[in-house]
C-alpha positions as CSV (number, residue, x, y, z in Angstrom):
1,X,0.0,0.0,0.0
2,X,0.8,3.5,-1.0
3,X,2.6,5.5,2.3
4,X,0.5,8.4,1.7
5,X,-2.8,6.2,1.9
6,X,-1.5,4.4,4.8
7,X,-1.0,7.7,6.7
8,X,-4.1,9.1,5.2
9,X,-6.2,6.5,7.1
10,X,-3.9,6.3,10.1
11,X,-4.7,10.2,10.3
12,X,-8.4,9.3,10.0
13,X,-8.6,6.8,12.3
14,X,-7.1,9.2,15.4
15,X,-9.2,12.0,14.1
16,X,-12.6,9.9,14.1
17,X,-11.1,8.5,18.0
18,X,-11.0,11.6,19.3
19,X,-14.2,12.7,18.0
20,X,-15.8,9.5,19.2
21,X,-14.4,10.1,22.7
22,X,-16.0,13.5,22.9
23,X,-19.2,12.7,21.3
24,X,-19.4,9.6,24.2
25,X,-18.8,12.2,27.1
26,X,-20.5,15.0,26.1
27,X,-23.5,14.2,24.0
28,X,-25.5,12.7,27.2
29,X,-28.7,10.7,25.0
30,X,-29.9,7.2,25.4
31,X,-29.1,7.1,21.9
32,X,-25.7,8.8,21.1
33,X,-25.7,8.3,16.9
34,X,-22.7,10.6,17.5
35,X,-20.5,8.4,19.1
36,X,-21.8,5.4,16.9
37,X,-21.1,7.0,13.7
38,X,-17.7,7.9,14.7
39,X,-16.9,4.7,16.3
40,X,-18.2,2.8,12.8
41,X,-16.1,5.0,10.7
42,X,-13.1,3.9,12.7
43,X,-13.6,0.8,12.3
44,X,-13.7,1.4,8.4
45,X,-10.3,3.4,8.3
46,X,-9.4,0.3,10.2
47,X,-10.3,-2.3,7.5
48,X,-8.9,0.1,5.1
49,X,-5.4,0.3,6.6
50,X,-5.2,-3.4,6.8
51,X,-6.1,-3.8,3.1
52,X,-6.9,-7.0,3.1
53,X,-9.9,-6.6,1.2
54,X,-8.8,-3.9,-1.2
55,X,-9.2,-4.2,-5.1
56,X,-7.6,-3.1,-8.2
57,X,-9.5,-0.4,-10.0
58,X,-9.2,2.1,-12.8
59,X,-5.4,3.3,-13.9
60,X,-4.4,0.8,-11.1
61,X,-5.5,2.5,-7.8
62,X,-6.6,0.3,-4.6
63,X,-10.7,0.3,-4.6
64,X,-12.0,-0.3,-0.8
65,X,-15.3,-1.6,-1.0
66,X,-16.0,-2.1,2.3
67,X,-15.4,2.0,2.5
68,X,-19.4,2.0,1.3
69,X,-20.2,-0.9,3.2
70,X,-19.7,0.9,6.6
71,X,-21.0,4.1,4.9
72,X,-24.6,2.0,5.2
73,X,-24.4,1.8,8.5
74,X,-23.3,5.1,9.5
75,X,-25.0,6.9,6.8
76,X,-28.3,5.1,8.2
77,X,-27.9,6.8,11.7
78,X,-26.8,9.8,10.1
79,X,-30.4,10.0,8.1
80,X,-32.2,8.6,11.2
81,X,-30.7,11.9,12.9
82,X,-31.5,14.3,9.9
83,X,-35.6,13.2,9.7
84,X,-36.3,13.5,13.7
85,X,-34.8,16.6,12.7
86,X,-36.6,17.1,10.1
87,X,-39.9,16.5,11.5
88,X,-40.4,13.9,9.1
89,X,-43.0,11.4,9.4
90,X,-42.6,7.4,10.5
91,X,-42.8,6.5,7.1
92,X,-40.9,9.0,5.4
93,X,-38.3,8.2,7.8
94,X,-38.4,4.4,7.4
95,X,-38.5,4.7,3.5
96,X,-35.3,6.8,3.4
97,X,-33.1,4.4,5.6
98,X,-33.9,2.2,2.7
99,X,-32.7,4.1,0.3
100,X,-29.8,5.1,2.1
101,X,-28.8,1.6,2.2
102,X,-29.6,0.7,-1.1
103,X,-27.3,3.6,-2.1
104,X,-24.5,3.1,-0.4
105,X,-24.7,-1.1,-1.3
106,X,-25.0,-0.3,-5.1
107,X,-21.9,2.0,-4.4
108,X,-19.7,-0.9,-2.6
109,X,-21.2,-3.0,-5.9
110,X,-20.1,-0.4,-8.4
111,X,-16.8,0.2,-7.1
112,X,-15.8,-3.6,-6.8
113,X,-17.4,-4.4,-11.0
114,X,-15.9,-3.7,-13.8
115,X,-17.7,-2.5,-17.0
116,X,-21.6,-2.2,-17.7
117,X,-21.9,-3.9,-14.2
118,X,-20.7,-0.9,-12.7
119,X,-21.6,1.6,-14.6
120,X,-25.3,-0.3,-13.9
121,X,-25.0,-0.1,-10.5
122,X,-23.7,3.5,-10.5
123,X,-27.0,4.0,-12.4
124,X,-29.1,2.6,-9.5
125,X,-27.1,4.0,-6.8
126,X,-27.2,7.9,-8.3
127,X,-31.2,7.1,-8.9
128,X,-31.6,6.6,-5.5
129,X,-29.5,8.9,-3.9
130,X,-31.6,11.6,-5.8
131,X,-35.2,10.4,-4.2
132,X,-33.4,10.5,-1.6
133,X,-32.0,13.7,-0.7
134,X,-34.7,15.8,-2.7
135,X,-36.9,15.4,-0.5
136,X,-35.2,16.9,2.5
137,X,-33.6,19.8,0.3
138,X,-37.1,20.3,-0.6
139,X,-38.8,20.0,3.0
140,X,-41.0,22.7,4.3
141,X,-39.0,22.5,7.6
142,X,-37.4,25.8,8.9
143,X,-34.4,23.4,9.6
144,X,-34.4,22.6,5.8
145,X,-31.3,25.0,5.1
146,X,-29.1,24.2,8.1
147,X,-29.3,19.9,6.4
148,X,-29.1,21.3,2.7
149,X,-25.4,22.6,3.2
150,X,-24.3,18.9,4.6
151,X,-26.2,17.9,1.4
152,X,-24.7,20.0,-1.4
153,X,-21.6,20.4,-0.2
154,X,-20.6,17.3,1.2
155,X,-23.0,14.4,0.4
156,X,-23.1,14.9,-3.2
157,X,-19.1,15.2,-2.7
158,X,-19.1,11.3,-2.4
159,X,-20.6,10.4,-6.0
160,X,-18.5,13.2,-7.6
161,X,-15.2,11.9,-5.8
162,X,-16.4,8.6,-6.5
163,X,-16.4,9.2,-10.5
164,X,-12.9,10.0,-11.0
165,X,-11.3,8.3,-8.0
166,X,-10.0,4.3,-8.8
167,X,-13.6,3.2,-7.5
168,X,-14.6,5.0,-11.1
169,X,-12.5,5.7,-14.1
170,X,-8.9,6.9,-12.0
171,X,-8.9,10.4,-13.2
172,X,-7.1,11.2,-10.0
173,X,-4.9,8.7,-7.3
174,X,-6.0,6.6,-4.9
175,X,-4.2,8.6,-2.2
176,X,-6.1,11.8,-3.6
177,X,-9.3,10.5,-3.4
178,X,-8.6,9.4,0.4
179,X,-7.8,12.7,1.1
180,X,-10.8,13.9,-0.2
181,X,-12.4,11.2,1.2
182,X,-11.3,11.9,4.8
183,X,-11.9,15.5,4.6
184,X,-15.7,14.8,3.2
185,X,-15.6,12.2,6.4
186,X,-15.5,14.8,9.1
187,X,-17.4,17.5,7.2
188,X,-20.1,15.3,7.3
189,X,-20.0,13.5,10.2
190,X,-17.6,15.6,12.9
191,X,-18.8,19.1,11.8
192,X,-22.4,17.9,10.8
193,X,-23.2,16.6,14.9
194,X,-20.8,19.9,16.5
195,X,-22.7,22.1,14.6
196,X,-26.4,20.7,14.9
197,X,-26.8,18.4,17.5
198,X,-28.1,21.4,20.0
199,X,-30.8,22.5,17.0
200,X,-31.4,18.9,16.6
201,X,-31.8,18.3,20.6
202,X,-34.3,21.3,20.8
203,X,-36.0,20.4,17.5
204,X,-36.7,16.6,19.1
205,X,-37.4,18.1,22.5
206,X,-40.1,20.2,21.3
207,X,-41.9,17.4,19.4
């Protein structure tokens, strides 16, 4: 494996340790999706970093699969987190922690196939990750702006990344893309619960 990408995830794997530490000590809930999502993402950057399970993709790159694997499970509490917030109802929540998982499945599919199998699965996988997310950027919540900048900027940074990165056609390295990767990583899940978990602690509070 490539130093940089070795570092990259070693870096990655104390950033998200530290965060999970304070999320567990400070965010006093029953259920502390805080501390979970960290704590899964470490265990990702830790499967990573052993490399094990890594693949070959475009212009020769490592491909880790299992990168959108644990993105199912943590991108499953994060959503869980965004429709309480949201105000959105039982079903509505329900129906998008499907498609969050069908999303993030079809991505580990995509980026493991070759050819028409990928480029299918990207297909299914962009589809939807679109019903997904319009519908929040779309809500008529007055919370509906403070979740659309986690969308825009870094939610939709995954797919893009995703394209040229080794898990798509290697228009850039692998140690790139986990840079970018890591950085879209705590945006979206450090920053996202610093910045909203006392709006999202009143929001629930007040239902």
């Amino acid at each position: 494996m490539n130093i940089q990408i070795e570092m990259i995830f070693v870096v990655g794997i104390a950033l998200f340790v530290a965060s999970a530490a304070y999320f567990l000590f400070s965010y006093k809930k029953s259920f502390n999706s805080a501390f979970l999502v960290s704590f899964i993402t470490i265990i990702s950057y830790i499967f990573m970093l052993e490399g094990s399970l890594a693949t070959v993709g475009a212009g020769g790159g490592a491909v880790y699969a299992t990168r959108w694997i644990f993105y199912a499970l943590s991108c499953t509490l994060l959503m869980y987190e965004i429709s309480r917030f949201l105000q959105r109802s039982l079903s509505e929540t329900i129906f998008s922690l499907y498609l969050t998982v069908i999303v993030m499945l079809t991505g580990a599919a995509s980026s493991y196939y070759d050819g028409w199998y990928k480029i299918s699965f990207f297909v299914v996988s962009t589809v939807a990750y679109v019903c997904l997310v319009y519908p929040l950027l779309t809500s008529a919540s007055p919370h509906r702006a403070s979740i659309a900048k986690y969308i825009v900027l870094g939610w939709t940074g995954f797919p893009v990344i995703f394209l040229i990165a080794p898990d798509g056609y290697g228009l850039i390295s692998a140690s790139t893309s986990a840079g970018v990767y890591l950085l879209l990583d705590i945006f979206t899940k450090v920053f996202f619960y610093l910045d909203l978990h006392p709006k999202m602690s009143r929001a629930v509070t007040s239902e």
